[in-house]
PDB file as gemmi writes it, atoms N, CA and C in Angstrom:
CRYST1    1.000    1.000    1.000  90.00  90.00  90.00 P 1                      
ATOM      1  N   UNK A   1      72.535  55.280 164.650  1.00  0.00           N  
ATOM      2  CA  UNK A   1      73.562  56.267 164.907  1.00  0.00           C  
ATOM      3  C   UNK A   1      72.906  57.594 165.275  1.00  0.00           C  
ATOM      4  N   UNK A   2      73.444  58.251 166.369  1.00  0.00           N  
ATOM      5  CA  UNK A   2      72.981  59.640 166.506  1.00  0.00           C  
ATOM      6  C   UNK A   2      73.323  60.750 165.769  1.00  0.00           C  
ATOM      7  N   UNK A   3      72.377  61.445 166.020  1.00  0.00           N  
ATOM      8  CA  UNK A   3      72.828  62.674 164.514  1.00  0.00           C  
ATOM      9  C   UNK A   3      73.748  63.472 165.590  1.00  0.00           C  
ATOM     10  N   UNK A   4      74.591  64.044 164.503  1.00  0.00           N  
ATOM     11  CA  UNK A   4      75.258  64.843 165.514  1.00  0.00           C  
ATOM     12  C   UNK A   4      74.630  66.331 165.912  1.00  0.00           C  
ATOM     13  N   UNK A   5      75.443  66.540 167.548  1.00  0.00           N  
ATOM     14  CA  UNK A   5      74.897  67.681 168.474  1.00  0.00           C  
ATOM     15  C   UNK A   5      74.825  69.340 167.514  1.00  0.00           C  
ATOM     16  N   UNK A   6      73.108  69.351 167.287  1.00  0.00           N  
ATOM     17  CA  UNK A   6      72.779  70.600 166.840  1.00  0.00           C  
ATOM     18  C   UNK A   6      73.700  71.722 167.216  1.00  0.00           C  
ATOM     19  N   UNK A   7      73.564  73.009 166.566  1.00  0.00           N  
ATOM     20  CA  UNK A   7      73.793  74.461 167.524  1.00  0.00           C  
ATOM     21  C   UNK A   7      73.246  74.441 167.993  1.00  0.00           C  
ATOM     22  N   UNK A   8      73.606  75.398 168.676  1.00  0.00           N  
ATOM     23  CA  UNK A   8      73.093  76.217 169.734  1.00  0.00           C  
ATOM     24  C   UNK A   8      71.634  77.148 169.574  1.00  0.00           C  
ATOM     25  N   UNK A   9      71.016  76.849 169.989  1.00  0.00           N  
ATOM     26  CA  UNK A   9      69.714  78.183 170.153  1.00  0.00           C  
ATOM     27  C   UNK A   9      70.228  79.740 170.091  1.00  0.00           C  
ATOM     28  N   UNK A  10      69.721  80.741 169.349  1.00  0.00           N  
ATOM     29  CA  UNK A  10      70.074  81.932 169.230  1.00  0.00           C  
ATOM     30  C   UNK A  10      69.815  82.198 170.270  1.00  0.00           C  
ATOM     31  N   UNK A  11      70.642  83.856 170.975  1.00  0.00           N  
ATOM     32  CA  UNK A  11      70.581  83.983 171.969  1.00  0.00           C  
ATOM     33  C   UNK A  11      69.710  84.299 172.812  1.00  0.00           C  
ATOM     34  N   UNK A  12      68.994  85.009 173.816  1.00  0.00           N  
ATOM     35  CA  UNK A  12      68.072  85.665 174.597  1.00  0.00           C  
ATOM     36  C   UNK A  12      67.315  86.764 173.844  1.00  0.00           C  
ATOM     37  N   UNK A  13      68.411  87.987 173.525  1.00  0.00           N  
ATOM     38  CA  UNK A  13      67.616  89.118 172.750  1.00  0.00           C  
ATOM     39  C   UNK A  13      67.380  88.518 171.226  1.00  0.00           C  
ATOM     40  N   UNK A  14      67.564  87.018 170.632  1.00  0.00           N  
ATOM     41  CA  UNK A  14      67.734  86.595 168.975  1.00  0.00           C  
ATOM     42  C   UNK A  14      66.170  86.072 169.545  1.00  0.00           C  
ATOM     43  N   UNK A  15      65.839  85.350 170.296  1.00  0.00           N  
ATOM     44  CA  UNK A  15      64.700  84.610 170.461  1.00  0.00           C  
ATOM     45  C   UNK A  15      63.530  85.580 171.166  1.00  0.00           C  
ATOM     46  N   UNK A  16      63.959  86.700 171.551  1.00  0.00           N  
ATOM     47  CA  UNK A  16      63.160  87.514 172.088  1.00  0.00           C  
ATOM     48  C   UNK A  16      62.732  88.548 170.982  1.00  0.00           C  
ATOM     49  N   UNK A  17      63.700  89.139 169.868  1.00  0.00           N  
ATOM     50  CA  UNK A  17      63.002  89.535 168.588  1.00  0.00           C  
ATOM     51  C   UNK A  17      62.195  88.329 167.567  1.00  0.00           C  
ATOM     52  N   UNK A  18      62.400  87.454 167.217  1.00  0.00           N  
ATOM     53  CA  UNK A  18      61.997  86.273 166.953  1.00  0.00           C  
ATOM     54  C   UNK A  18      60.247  86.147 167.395  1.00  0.00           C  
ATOM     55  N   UNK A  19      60.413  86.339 168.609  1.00  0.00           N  
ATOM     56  CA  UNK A  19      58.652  85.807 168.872  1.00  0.00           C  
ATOM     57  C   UNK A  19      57.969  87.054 169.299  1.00  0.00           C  
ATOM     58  N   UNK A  20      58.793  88.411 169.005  1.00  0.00           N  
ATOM     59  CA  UNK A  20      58.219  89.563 168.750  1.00  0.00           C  
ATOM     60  C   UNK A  20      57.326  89.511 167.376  1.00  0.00           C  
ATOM     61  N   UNK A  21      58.434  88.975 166.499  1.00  0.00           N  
ATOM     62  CA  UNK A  21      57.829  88.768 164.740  1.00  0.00           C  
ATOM     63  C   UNK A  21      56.922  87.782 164.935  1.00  0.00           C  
ATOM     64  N   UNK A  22      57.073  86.669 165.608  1.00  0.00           N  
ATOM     65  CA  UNK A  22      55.638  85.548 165.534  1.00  0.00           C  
ATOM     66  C   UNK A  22      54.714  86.224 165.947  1.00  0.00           C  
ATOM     67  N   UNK A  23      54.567  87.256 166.823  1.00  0.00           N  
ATOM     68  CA  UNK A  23      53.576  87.479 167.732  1.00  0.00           C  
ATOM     69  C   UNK A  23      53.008  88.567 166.060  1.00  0.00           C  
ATOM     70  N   UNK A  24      53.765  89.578 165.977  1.00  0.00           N  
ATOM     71  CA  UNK A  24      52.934  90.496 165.129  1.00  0.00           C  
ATOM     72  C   UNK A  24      52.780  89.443 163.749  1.00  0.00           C  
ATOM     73  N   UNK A  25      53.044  88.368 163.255  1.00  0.00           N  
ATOM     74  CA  UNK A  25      52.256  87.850 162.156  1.00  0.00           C  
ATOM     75  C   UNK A  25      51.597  86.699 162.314  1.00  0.00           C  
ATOM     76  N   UNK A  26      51.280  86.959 164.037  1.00  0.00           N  
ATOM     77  CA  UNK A  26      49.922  86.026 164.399  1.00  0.00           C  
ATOM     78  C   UNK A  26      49.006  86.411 163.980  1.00  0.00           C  
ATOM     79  N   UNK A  27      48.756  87.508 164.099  1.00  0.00           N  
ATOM     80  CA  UNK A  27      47.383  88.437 163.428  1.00  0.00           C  
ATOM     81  C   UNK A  27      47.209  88.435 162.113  1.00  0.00           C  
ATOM     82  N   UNK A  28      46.020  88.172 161.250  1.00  0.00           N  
ATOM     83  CA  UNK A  28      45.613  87.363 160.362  1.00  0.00           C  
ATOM     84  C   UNK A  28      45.664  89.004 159.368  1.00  0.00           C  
ATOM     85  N   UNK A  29      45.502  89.993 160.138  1.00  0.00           N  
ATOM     86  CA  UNK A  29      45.610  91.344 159.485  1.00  0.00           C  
ATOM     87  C   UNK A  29      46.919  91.419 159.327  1.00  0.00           C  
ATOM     88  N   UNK A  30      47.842  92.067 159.927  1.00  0.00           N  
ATOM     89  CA  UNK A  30      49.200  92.058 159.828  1.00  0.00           C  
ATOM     90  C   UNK A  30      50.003  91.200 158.962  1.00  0.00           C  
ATOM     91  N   UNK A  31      49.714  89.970 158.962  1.00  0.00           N  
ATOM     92  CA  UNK A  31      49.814  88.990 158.038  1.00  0.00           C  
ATOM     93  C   UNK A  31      49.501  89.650 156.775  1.00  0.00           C  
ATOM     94  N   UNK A  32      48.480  89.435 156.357  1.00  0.00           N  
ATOM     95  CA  UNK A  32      48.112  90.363 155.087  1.00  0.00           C  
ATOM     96  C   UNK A  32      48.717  91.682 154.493  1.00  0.00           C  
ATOM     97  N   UNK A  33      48.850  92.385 155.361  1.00  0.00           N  
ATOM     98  CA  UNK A  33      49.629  93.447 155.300  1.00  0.00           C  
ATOM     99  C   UNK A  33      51.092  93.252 154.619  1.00  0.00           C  
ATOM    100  N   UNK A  34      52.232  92.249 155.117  1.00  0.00           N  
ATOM    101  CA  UNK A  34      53.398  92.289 154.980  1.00  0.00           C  
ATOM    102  C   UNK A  34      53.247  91.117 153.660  1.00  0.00           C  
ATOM    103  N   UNK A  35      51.893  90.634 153.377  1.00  0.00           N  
ATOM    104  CA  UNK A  35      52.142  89.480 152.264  1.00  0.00           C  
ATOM    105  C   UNK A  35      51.766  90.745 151.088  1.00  0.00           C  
ATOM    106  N   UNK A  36      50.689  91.855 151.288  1.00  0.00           N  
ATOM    107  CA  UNK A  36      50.647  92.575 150.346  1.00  0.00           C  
ATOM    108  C   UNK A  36      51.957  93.785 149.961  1.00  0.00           C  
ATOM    109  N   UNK A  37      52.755  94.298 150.751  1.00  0.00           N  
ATOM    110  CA  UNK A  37      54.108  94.655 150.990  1.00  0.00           C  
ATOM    111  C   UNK A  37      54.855  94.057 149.729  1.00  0.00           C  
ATOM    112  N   UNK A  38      55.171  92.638 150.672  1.00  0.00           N  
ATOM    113  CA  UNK A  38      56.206  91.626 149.923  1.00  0.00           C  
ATOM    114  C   UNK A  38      55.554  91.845 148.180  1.00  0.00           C  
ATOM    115  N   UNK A  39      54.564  91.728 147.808  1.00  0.00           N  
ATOM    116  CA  UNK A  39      53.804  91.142 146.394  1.00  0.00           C  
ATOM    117  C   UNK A  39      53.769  92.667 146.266  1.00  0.00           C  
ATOM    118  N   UNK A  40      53.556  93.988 146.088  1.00  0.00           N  
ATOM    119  CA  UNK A  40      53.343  95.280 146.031  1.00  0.00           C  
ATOM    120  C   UNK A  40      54.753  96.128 145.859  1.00  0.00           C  
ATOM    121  N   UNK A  41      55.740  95.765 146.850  1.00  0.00           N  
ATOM    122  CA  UNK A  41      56.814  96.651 147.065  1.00  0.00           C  
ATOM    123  C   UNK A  41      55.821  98.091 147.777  1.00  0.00           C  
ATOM    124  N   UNK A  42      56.861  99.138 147.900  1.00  0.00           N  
ATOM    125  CA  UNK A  42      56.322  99.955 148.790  1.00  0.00           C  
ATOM    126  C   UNK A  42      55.534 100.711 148.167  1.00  0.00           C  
ATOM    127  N   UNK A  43      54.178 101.093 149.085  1.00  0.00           N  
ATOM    128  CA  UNK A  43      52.697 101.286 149.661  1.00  0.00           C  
ATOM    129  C   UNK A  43      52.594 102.128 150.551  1.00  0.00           C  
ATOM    130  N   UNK A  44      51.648 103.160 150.105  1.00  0.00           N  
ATOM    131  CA  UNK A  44      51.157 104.022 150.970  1.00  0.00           C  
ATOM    132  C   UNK A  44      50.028 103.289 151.921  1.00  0.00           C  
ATOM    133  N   UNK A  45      49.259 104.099 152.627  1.00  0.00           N  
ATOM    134  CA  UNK A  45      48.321 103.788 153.867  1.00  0.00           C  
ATOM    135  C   UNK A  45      46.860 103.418 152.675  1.00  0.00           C  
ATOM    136  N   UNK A  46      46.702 104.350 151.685  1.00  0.00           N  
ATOM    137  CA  UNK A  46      45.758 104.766 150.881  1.00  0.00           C  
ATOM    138  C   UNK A  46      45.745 103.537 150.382  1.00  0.00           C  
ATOM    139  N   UNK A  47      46.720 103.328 149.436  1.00  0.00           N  
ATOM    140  CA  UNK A  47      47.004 102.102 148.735  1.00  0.00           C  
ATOM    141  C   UNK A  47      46.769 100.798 149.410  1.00  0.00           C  
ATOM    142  N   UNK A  48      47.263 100.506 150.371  1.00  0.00           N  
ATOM    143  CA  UNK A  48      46.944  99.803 151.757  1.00  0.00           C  
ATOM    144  C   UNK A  48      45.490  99.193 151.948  1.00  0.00           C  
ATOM    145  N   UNK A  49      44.657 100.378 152.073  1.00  0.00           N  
ATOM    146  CA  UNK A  49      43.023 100.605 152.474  1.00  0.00           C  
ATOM    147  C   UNK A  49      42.457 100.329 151.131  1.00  0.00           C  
ATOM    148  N   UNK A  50      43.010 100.645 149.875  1.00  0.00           N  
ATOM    149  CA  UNK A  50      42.016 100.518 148.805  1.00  0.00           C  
ATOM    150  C   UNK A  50      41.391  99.131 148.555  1.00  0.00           C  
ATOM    151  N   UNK A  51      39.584  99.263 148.519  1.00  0.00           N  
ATOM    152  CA  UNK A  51      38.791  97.774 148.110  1.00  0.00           C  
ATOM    153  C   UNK A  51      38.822  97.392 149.948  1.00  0.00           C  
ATOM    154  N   UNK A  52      39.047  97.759 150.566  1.00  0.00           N  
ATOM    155  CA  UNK A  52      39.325  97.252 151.919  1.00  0.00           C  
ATOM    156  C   UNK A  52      37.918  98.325 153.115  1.00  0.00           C  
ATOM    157  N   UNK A  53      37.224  97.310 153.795  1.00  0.00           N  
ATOM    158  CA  UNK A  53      36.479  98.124 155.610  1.00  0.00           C  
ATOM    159  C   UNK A  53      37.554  98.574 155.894  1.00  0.00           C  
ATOM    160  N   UNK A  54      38.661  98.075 156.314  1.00  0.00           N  
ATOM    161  CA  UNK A  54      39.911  98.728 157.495  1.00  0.00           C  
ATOM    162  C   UNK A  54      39.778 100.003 156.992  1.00  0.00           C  
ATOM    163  N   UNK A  55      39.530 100.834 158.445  1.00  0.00           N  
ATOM    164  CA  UNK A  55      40.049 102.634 158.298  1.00  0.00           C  
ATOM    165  C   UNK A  55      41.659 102.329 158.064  1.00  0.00           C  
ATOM    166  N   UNK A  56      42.136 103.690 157.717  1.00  0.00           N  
ATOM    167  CA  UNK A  56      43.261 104.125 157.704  1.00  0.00           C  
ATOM    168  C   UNK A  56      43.945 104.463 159.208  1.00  0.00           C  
ATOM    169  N   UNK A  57      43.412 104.540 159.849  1.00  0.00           N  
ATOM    170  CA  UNK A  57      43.737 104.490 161.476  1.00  0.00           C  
ATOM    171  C   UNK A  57      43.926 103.390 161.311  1.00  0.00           C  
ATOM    172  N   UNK A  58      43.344 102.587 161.192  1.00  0.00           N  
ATOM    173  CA  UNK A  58      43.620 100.714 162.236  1.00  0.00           C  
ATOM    174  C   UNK A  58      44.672 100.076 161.156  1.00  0.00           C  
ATOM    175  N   UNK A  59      44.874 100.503 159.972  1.00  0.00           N  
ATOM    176  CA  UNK A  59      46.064  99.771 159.195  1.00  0.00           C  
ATOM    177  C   UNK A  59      47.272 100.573 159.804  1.00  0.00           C  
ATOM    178  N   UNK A  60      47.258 101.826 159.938  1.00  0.00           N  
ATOM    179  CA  UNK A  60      48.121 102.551 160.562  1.00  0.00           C  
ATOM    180  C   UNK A  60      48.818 101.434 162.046  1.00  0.00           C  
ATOM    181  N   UNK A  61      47.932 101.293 162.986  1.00  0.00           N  
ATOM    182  CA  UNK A  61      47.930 101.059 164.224  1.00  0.00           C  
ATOM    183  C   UNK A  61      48.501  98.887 164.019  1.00  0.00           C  
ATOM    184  N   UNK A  62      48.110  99.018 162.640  1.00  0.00           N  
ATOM    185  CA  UNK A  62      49.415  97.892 162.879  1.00  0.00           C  
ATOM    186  C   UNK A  62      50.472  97.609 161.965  1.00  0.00           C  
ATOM    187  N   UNK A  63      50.456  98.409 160.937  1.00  0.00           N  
ATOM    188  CA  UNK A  63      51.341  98.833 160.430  1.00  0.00           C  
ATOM    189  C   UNK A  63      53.088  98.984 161.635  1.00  0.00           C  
ATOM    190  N   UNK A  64      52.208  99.859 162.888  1.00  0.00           N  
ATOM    191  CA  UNK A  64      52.935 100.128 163.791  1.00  0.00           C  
ATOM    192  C   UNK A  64      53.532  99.111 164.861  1.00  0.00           C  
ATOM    193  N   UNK A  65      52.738  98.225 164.851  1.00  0.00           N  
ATOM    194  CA  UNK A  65      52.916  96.961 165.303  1.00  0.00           C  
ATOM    195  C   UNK A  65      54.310  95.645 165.072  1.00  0.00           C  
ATOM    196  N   UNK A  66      54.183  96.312 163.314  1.00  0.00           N  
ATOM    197  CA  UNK A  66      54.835  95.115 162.385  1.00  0.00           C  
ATOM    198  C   UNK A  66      56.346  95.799 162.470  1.00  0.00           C  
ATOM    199  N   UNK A  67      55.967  97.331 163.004  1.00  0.00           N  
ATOM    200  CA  UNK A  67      57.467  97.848 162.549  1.00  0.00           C  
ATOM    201  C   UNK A  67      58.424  97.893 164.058  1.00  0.00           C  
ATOM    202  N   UNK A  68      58.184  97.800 165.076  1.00  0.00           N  
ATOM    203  CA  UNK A  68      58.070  97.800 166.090  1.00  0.00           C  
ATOM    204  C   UNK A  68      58.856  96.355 166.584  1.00  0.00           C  
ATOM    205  N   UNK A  69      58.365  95.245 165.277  1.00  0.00           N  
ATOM    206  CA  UNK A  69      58.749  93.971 165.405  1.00  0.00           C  
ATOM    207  C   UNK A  69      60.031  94.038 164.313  1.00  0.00           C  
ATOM    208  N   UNK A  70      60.290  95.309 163.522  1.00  0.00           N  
ATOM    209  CA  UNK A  70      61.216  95.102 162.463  1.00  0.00           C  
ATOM    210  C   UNK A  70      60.857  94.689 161.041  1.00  0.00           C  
ATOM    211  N   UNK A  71      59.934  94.295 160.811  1.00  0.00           N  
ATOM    212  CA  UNK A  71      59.471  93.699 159.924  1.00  0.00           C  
ATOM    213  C   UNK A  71      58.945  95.034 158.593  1.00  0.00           C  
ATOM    214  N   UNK A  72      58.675  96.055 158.866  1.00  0.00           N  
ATOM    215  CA  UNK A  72      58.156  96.988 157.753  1.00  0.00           C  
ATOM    216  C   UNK A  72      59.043  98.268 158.335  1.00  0.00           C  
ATOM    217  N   UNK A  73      58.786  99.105 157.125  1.00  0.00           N  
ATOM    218  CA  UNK A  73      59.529 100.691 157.825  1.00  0.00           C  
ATOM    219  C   UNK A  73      59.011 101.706 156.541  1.00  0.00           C  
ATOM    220  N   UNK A  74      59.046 102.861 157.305  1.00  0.00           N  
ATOM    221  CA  UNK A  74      57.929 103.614 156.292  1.00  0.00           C  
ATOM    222  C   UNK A  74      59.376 104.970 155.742  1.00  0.00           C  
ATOM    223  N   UNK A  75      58.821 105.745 155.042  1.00  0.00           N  
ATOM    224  CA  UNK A  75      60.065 106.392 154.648  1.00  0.00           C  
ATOM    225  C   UNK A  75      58.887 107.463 153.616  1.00  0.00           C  
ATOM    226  N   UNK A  76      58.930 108.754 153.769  1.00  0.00           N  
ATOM    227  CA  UNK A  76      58.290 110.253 153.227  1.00  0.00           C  
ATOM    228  C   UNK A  76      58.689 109.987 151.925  1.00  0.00           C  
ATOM    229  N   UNK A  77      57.580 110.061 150.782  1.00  0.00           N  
ATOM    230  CA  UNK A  77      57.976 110.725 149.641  1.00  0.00           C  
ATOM    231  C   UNK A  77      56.638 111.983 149.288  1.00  0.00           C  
ATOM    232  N   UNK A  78      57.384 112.694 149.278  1.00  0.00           N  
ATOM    233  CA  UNK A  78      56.865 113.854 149.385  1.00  0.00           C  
ATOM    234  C   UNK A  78      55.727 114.061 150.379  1.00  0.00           C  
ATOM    235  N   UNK A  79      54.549 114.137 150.477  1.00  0.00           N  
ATOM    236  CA  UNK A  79      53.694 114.361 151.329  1.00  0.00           C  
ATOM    237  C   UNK A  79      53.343 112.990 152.071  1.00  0.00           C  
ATOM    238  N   UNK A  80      53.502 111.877 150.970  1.00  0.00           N  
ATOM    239  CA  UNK A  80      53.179 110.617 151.681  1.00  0.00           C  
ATOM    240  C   UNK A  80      53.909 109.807 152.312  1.00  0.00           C  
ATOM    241  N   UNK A  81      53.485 108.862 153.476  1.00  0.00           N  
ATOM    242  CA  UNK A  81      54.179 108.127 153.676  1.00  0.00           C  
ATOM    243  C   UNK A  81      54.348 106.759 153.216  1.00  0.00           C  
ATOM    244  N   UNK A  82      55.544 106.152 152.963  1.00  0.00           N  
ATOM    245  CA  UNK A  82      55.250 104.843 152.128  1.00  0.00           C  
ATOM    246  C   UNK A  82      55.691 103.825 152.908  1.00  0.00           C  
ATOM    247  N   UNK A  83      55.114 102.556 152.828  1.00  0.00           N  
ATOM    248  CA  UNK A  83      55.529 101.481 153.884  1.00  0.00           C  
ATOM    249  C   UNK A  83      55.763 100.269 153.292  1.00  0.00           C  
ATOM    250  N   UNK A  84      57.181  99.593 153.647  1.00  0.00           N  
ATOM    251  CA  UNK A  84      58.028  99.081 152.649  1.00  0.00           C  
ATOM    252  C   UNK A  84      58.321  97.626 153.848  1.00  0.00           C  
ATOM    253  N   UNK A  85      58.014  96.323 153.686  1.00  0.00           N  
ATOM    254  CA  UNK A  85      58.960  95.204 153.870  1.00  0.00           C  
ATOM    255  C   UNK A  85      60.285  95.132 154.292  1.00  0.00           C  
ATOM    256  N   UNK A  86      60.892  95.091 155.704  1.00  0.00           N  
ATOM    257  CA  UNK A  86      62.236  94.666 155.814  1.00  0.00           C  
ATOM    258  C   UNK A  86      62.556  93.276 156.116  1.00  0.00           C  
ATOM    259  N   UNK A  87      62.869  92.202 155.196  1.00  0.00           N  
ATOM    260  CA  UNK A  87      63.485  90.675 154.722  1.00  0.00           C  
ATOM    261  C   UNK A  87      63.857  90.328 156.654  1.00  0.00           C  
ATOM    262  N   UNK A  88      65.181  91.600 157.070  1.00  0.00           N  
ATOM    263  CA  UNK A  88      65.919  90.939 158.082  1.00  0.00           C  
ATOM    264  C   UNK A  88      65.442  90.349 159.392  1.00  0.00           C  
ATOM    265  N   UNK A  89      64.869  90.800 159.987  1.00  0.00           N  
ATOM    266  CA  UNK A  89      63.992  90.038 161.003  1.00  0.00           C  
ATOM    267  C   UNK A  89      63.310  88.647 160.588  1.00  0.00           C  
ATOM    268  N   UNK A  90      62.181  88.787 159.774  1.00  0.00           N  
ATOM    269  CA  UNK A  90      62.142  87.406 159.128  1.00  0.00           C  
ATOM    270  C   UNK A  90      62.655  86.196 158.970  1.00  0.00           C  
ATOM    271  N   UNK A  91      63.808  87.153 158.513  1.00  0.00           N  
ATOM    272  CA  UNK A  91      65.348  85.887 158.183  1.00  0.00           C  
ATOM    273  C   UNK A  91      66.021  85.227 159.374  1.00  0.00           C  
ATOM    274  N   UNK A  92      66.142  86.129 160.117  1.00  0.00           N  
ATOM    275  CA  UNK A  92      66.282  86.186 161.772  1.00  0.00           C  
ATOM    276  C   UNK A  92      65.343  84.612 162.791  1.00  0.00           C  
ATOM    277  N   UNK A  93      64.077  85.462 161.957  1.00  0.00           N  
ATOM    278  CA  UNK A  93      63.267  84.370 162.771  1.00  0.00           C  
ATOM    279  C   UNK A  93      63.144  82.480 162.500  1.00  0.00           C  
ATOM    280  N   UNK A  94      63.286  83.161 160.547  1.00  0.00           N  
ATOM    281  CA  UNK A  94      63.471  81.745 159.948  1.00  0.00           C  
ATOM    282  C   UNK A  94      64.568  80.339 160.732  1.00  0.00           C  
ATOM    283  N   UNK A  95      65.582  81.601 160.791  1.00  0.00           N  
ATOM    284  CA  UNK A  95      66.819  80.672 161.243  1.00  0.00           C  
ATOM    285  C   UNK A  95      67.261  80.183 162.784  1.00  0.00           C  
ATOM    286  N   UNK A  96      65.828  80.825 163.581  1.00  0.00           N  
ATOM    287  CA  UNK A  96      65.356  80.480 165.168  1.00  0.00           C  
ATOM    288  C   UNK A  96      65.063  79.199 164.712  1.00  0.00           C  
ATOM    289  N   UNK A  97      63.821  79.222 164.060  1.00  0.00           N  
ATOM    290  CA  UNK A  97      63.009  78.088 164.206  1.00  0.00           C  
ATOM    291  C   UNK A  97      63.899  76.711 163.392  1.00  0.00           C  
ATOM    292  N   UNK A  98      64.674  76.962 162.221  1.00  0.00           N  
ATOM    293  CA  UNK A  98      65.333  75.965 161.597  1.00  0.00           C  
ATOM    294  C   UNK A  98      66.363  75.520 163.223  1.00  0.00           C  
ATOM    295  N   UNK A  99      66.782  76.040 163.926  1.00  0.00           N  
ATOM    296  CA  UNK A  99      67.735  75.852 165.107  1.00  0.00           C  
ATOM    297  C   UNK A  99      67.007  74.753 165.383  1.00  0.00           C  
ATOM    298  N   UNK A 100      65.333  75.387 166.144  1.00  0.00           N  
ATOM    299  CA  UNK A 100      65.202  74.688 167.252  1.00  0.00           C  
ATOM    300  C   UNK A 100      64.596  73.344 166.773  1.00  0.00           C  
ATOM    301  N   UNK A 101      64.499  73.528 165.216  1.00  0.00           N  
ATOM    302  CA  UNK A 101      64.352  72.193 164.511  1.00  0.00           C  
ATOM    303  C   UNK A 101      65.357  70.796 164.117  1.00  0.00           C  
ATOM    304  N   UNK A 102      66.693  71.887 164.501  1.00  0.00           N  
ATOM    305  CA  UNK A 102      67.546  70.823 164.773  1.00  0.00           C  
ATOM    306  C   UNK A 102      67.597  70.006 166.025  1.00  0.00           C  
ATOM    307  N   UNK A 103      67.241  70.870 166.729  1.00  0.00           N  
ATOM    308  CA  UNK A 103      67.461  70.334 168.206  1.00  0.00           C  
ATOM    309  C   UNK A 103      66.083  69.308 168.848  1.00  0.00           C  
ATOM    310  N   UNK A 104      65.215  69.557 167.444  1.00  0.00           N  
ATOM    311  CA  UNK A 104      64.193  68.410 167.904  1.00  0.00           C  
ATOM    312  C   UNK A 104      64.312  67.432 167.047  1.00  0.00           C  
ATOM    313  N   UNK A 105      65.225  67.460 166.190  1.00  0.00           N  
ATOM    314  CA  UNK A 105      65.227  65.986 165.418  1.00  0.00           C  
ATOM    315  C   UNK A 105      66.687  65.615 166.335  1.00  0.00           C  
ATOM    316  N   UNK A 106      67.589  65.932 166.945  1.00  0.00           N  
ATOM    317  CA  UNK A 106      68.482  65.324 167.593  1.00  0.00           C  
ATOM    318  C   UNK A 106      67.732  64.914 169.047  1.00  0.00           C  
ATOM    319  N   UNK A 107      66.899  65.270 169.580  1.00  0.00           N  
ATOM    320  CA  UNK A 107      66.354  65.142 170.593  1.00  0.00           C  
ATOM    321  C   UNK A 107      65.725  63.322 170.252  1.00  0.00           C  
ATOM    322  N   UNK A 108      64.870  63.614 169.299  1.00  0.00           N  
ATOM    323  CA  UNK A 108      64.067  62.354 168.745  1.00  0.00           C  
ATOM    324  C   UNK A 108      65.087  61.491 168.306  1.00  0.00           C  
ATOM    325  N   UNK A 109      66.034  61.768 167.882  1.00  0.00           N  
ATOM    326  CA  UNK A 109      67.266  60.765 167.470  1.00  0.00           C  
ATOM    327  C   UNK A 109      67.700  60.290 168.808  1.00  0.00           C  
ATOM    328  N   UNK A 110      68.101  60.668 169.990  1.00  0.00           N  
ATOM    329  CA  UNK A 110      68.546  60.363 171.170  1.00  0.00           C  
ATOM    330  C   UNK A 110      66.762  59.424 171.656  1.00  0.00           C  
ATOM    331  N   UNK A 111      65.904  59.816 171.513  1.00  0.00           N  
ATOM    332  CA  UNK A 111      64.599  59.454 172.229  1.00  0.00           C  
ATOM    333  C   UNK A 111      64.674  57.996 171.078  1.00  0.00           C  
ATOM    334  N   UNK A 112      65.245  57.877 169.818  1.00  0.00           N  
ATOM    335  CA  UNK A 112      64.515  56.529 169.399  1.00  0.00           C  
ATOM    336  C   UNK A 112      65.842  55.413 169.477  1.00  0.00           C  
ATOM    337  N   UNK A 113      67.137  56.008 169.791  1.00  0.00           N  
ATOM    338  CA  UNK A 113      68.416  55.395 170.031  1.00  0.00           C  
ATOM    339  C   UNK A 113      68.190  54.587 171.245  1.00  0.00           C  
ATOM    340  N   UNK A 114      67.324  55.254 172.289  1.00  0.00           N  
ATOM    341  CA  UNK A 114      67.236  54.890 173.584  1.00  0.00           C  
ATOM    342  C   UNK A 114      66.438  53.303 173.752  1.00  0.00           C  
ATOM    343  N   UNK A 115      64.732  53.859 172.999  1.00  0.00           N  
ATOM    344  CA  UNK A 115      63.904  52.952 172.999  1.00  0.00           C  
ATOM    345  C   UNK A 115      64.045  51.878 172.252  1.00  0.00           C  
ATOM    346  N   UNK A 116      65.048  51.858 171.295  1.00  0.00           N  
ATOM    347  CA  UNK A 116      65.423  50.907 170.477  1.00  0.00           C  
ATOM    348  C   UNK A 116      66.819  49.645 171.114  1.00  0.00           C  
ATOM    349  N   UNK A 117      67.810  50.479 171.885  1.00  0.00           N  
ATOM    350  CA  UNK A 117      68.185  50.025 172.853  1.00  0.00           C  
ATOM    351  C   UNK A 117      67.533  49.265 173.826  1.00  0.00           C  
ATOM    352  N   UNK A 118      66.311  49.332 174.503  1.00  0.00           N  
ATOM    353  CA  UNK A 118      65.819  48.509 175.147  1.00  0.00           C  
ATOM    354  C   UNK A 118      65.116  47.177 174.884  1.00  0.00           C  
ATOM    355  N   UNK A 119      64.969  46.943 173.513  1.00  0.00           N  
ATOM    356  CA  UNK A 119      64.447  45.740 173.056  1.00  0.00           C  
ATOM    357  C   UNK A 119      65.330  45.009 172.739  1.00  0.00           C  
TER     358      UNK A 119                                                      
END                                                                             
């Protein structure tokens, strides 16, 4: 029996923020960054760099990267700036890829309905 017909793929600008976020937590830095975020809550640049080579420029410079993709956002307390995890993009992206995971197990359901048909 075929599974029944997945949704739909999110739209143009859903799949185009989507592999904005893959792209910035391709980087094995950035990555790190939003896993220390998530496990930390919000973090200065300092805090960021501490025990760490990375200057404070280059965490900066993707810091800027991640936010750009939605994924972090920084916000003044008092002199500093602090840089904080935003869930929604993520969630966003999660529920791209669960899509297009439907649409490849209905795909393979139609691909083994077929070949099984022929014997």
């Amino acid at each position: 029996m075929l599974p029944a017909q997945p949704d739909t793929l999110p739209d143009a600008p859903g799949l185009r923020q989507s592999a904005a976020v893959f792209a910035a937590l391709g980087d094995e830095t950035r990555l790190r960054l939003v896993a220390a975020l998530c496990a930390g809550g919000a973090m200065s640049i300092a805090q960021l760099t501490a025990g760490s080579a990375m200057t404070r420029q280059a965490v900066t410079k993707h810091l800027q990267v991640l936010a750009q993709a939605g994924l972090v956002r920084d916000s003044r307390a008092g002199r500093e700036r602090l840089w904080q995890f935003e869930p929604g993009q993520l969630d966003a992206a999660r529920r791209s890829l669960e899509a297009i995971g439907r649409q490849w197990e209905f795909a393979l359901g139609k691909l083994k309905l077929a070949v099984e048909g022929e014997h």
